[in-house]
N, CA and C of each residue as an Amber inpcrd file, in Angstrom:
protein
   210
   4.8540000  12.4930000  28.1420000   3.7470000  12.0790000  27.2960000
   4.2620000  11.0910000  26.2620000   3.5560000  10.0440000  26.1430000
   3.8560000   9.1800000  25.1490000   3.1850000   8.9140000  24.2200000
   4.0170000   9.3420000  23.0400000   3.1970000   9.3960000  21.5980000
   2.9460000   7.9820000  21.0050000   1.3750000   7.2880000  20.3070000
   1.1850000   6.0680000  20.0380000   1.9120000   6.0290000  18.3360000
   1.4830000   4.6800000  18.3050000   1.8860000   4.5660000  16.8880000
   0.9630000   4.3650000  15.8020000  -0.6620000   4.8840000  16.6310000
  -1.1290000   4.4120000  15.4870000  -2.4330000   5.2450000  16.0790000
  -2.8920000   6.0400000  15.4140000  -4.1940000   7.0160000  15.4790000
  -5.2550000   6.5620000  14.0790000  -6.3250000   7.2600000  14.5590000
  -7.5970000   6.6760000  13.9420000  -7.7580000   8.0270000  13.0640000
  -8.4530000   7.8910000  11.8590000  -8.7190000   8.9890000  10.8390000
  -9.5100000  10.0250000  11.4460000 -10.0600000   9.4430000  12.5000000
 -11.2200000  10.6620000  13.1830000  -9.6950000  11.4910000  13.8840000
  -9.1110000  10.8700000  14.6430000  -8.1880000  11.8210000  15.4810000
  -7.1850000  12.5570000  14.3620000  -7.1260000  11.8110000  13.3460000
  -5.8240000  12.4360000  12.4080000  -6.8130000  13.9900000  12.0020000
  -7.9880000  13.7650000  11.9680000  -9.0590000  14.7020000  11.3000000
  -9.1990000  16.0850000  12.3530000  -9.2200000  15.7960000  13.3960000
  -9.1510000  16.7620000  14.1770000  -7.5950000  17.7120000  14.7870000
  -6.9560000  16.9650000  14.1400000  -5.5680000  18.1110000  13.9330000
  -5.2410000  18.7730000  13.4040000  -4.3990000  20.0090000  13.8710000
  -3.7990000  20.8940000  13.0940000  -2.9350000  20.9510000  12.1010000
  -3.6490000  21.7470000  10.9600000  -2.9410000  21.6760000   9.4980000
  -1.9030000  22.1270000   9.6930000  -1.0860000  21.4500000   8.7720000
   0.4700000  22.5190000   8.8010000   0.5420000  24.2310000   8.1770000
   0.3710000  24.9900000   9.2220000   0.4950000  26.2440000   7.7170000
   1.2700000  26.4460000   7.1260000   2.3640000  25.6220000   7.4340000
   3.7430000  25.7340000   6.5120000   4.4920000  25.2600000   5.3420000
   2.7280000  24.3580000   5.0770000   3.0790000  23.3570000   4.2560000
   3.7500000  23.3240000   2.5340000   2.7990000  24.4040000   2.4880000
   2.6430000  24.7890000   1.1540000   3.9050000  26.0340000   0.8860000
   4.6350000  26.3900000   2.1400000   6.1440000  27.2050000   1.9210000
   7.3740000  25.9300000   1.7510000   6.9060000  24.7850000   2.1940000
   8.2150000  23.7720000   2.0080000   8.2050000  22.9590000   1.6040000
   6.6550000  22.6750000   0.7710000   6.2160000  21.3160000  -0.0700000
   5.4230000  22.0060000  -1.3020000   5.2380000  20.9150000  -2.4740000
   4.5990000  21.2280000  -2.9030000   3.7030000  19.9110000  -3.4300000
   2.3440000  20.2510000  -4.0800000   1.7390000  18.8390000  -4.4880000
   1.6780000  18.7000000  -5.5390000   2.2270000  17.5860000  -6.4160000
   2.2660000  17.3280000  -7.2710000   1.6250000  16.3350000  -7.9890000
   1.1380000  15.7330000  -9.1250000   0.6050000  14.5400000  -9.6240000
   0.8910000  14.1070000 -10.8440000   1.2090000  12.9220000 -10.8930000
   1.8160000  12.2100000 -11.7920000   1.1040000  11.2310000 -12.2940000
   1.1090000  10.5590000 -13.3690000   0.4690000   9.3960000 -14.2780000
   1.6870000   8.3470000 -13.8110000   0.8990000   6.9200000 -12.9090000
   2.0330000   5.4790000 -13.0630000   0.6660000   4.5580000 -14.0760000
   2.0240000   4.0540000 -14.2090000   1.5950000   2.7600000 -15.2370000
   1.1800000   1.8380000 -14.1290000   0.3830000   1.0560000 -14.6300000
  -0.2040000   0.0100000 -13.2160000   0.6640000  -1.0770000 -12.8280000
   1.5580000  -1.3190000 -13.8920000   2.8900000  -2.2470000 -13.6320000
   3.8840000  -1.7330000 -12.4830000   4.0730000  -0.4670000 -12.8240000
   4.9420000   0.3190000 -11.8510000   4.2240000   0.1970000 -10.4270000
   3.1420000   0.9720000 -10.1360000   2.3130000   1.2740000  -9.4490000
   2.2510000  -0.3510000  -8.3810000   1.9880000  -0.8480000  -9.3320000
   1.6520000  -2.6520000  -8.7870000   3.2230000  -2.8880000  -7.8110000
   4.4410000  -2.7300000  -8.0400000   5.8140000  -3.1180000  -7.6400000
   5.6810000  -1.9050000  -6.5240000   5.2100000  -0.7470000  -6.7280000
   5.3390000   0.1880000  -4.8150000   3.9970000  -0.2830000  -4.0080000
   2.8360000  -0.8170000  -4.5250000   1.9500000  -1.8980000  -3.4880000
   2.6920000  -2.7620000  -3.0970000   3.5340000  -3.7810000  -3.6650000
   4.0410000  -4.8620000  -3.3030000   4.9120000  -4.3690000  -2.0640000
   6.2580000  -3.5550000  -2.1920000   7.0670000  -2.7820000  -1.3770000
   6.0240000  -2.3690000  -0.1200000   5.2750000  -1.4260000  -0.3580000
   4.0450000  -0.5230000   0.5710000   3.9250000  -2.1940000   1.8940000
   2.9390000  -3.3880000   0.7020000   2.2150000  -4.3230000   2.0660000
   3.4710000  -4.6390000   2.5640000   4.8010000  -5.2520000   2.6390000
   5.5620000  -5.3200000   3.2240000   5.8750000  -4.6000000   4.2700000
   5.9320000  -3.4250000   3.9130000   6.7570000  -2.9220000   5.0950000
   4.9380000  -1.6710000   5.6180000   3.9690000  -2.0050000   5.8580000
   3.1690000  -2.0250000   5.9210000   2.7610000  -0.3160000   6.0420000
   2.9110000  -0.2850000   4.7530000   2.6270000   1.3560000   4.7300000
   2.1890000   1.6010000   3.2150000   1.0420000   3.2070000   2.9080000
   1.1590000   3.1630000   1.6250000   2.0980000   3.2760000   0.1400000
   1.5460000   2.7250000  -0.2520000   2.1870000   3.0910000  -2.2680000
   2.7790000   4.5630000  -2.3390000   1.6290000   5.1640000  -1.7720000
   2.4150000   6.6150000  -1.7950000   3.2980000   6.8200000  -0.9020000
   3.9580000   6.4630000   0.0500000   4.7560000   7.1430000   0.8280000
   5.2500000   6.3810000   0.4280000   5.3720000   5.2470000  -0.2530000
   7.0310000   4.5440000  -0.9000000   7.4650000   5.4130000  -1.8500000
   6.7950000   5.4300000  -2.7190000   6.9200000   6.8070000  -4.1810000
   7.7450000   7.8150000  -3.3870000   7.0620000   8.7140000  -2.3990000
   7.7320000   9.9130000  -1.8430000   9.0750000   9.4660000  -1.4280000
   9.0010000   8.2770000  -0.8200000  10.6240000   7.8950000  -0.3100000
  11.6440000   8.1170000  -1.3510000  10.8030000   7.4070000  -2.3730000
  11.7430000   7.0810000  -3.4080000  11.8170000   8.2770000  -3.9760000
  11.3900000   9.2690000  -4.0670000  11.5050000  10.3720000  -4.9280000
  12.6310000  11.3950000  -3.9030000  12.2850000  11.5390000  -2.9220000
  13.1930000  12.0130000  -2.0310000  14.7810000  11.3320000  -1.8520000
  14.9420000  10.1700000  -1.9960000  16.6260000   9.4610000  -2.4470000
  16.9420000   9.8040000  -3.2110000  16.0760000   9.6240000  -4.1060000
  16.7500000  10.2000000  -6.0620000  17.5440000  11.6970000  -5.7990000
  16.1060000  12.6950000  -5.3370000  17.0080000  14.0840000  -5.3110000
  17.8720000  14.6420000  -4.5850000  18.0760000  13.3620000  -3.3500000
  19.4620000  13.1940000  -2.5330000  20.3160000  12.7410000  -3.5950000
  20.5430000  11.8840000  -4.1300000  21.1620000  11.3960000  -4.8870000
  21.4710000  12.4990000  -6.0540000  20.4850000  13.0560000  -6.6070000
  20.6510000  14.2890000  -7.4930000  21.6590000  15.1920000  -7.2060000
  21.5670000  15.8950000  -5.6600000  22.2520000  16.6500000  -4.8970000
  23.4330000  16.6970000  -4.9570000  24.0100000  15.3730000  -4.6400000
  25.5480000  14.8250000  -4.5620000  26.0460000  14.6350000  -5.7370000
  25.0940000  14.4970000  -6.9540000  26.3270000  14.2470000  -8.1440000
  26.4000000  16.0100000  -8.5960000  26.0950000  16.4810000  -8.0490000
  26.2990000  18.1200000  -8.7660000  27.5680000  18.3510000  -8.7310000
């Protein structure tokens, strides 16, 4: 079976939630300044994905990065 690269909100809508989500994530929300905010759009249209999953990237290096200086 070959998985596409690109599904429609109706099909994303009809899948199964993670039930695990909320044991290995959590959701959080934060205040950006629109300056900030404006520089992970810029990053995001490039590499053609959202603002938010640049943020998450970036937040996920940092606490790699966190990890290793312990």
């Amino acid at each position: 079976m070959k998985l596409r690269e690109k599904y429609t909100d109706e099909e994303l809508k009809k899948g199964v939630k993670n039930p695990f989500f909320h044991h290995f994530g959590r959701i959080v929300e934060i205040a950006v300044l629109h300056e900030d905010y404006a520089v992970f759009e810029e990053v995001a249209k490039i590499n053609g994905e959202t603002p938010e999953s640049v943020m998450k990237r970036c937040l996920q290096i940092a606490a790699k990065d966190l990890k290793e200086q312990k």
